[in-house]
Residue frames as qw, qx, qy, qz and C-alpha x, y, z in Angstrom:
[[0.830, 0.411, 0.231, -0.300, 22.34, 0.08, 26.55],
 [0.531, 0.604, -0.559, -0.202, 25.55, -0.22, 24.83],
 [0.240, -0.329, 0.906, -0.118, 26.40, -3.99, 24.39],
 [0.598, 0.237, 0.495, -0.584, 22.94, -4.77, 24.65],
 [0.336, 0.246, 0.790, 0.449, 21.52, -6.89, 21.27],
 [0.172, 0.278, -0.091, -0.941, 19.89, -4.98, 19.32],
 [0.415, 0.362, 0.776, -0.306, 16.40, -5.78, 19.13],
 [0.093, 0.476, 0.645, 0.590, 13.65, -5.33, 15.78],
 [0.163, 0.402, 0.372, -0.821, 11.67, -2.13, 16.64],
 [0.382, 0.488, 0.784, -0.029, 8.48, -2.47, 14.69],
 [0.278, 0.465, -0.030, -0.840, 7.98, 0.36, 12.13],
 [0.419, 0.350, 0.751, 0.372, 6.08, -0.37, 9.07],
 [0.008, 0.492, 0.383, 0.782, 3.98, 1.22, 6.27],
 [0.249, -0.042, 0.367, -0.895, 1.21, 3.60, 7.38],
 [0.300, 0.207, 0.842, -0.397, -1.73, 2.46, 8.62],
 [0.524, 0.569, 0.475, -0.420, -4.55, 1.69, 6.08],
 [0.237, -0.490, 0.597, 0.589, -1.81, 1.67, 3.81],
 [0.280, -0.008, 0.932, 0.229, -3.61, -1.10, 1.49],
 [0.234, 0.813, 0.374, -0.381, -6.50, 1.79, 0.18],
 [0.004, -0.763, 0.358, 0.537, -3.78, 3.61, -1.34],
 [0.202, -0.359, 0.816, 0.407, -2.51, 0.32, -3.33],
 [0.411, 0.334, 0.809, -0.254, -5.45, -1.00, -3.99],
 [0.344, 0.821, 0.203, -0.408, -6.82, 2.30, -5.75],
 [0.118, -0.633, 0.586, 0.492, -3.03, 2.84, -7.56],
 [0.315, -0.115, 0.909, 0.246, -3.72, -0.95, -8.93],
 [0.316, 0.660, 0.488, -0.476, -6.79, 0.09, -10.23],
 [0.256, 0.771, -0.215, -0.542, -5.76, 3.33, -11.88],
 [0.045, -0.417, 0.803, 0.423, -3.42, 0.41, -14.09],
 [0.540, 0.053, -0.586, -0.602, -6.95, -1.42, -14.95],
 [0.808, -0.263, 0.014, -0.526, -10.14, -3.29, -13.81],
 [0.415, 0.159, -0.890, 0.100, -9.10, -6.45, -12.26],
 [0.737, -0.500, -0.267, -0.367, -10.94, -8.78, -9.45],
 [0.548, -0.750, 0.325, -0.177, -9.95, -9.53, -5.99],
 [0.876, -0.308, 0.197, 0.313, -7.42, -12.29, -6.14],
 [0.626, 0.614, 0.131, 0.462, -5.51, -10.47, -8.85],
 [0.081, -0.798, 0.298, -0.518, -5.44, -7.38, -6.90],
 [0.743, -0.630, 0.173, -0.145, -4.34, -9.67, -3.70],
 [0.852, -0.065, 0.099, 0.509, -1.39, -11.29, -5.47],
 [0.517, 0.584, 0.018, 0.626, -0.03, -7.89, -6.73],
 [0.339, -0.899, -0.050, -0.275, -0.09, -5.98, -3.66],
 [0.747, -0.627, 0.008, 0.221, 2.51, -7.44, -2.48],
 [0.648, 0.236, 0.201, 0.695, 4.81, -5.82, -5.09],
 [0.021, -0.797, 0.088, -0.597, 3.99, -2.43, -3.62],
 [0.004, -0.547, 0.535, -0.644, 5.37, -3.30, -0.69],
 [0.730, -0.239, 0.166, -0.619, 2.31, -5.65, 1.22],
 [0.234, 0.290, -0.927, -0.046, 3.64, -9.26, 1.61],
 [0.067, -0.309, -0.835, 0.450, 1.07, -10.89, 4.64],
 [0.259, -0.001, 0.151, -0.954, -2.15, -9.25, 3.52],
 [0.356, 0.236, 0.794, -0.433, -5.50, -10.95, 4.72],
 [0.074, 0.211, 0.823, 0.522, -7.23, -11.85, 2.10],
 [0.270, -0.725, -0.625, -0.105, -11.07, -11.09, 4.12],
 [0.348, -0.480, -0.059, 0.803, -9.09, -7.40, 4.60],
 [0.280, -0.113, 0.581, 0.756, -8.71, -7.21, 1.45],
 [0.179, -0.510, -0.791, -0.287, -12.23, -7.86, 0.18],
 [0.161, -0.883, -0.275, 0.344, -13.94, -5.52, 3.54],
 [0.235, -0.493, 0.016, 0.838, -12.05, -2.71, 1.76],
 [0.032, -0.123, -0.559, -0.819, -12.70, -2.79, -1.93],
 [0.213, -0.699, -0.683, -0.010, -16.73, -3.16, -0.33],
 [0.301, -0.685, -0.326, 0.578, -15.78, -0.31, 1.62],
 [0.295, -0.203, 0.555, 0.750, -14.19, 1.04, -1.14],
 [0.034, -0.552, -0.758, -0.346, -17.87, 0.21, -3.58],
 [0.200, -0.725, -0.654, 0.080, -19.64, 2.12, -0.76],
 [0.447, -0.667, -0.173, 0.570, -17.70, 4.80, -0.83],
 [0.509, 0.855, -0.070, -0.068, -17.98, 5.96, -4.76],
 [0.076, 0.791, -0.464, -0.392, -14.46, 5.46, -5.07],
 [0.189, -0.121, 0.914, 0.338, -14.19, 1.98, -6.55],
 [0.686, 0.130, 0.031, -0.715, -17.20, 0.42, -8.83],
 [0.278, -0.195, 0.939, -0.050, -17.86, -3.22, -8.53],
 [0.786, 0.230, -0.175, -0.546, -19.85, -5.47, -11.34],
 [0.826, 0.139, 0.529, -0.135, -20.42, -9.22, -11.67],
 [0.536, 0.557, -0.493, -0.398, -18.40, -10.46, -14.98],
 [0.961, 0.104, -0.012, -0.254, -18.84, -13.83, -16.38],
 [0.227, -0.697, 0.674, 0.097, -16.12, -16.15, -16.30],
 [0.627, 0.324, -0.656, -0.267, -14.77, -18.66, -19.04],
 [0.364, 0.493, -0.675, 0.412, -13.38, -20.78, -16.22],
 [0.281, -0.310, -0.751, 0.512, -15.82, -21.29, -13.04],
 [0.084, -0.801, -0.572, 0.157, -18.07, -18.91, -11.42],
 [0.353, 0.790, 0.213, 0.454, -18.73, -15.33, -12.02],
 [0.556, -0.110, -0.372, 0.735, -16.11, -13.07, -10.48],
 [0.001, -0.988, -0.157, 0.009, -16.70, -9.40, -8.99],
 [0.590, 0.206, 0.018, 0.781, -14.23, -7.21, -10.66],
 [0.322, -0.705, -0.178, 0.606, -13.18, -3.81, -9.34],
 [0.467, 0.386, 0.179, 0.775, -12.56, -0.20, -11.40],
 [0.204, -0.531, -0.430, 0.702, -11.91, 3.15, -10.11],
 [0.154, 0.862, 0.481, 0.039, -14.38, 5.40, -10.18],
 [0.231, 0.585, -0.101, 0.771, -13.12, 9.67, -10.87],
 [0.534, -0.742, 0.161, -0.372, -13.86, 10.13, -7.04],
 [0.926, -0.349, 0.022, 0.144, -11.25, 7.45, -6.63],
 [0.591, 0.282, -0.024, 0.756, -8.48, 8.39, -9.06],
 [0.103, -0.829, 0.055, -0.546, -9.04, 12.03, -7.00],
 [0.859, -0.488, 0.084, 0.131, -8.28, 9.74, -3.76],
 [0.848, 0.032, 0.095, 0.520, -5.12, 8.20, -5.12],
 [0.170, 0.889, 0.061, 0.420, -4.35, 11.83, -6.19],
 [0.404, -0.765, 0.210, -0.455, -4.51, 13.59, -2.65],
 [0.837, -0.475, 0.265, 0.064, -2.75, 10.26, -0.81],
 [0.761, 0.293, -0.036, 0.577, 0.14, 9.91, -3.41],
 [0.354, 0.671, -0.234, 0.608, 1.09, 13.27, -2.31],
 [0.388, -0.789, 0.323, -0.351, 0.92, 12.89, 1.17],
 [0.742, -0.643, 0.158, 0.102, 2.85, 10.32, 0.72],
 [0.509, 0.653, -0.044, 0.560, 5.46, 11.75, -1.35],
 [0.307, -0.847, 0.192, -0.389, 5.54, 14.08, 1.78],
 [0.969, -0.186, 0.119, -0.114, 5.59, 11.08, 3.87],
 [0.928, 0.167, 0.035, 0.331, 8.71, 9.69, 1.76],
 [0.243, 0.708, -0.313, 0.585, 10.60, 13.38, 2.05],
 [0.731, -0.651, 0.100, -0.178, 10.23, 12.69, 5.74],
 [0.900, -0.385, 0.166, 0.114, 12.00, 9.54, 6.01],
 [0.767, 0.383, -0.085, 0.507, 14.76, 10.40, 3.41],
 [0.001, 0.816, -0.264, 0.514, 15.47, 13.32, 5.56],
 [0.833, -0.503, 0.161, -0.165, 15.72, 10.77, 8.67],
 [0.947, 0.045, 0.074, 0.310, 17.79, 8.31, 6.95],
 [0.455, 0.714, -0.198, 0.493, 20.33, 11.15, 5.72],
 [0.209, -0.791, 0.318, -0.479, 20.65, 12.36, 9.03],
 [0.858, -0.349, 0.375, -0.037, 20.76, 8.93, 10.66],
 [0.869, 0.346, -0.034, 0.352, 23.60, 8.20, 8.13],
 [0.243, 0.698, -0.261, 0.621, 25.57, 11.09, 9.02],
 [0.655, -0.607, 0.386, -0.231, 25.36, 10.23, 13.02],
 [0.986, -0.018, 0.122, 0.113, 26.52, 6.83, 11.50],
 [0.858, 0.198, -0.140, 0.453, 29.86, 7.79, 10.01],
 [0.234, -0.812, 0.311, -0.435, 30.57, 10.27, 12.83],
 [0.579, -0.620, 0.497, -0.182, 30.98, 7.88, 15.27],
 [0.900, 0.319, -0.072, 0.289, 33.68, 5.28, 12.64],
 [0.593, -0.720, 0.220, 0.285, 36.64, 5.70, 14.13],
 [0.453, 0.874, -0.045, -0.168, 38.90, 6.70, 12.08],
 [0.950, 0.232, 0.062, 0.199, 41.14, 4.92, 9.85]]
């Protein structure tokens, strides 16, 4: 395989990743869906489906950990806005630390994959 180009090898976040942010953006104060769709991508979410978005916070509603209400708007129609519920901020809790866990992983990867890296620098 040496020689070879070195191809992209797909890793990303973890799956279902956009629950976690979703709830986090929350905890920082009620807001409605497009709001929470343009900020997501500052946790890391760039390409995130808008009718994704939306089937979670529902899922989210149905699931006690968000609470969704109807709030007039100065501007156009009325919007459904989003706040988390104390079964949610317990969510965000329990998933920040697994992925805290999650983040000791890879830093333990990357050290070690650094240290394979300037083993094999030939030496100056």
């Amino acid at each position: 395989m040496s020689g070879a180009p070195r191809e992209e090898v797909p890793v990303g976040l973890p799956r279902n990743y956009l629950r976690p942010c979703l709830l986090l953006l929350l905890a920082e104060g009620t807001s409605h869906g497009y709001e929470l769709l343009e900020q997501v991508s500052a946790l890391g979410l760039d390409r995130v489906d808008p009718g994704g978005l939306y089937r979670s916070l529902r899922a989210m509603d149905e699931e006690g950990l968000v609470r969704s209400s109807w709030q007039p708007s100065a501007s156009g129609p009325a919007r459904r806005t989003y706040q988390l519920t104390d079964e949610g901020r317990e969510w965000l809790h329990a998933v920040a630390g697994s992925l805290a866990e999650i983040s000791r992983s890879l830093e333990a990867y990357r050290a070690r994959y650094q240290a394979v890296l300037e083993q094999s620098r030939p030496a100056r």
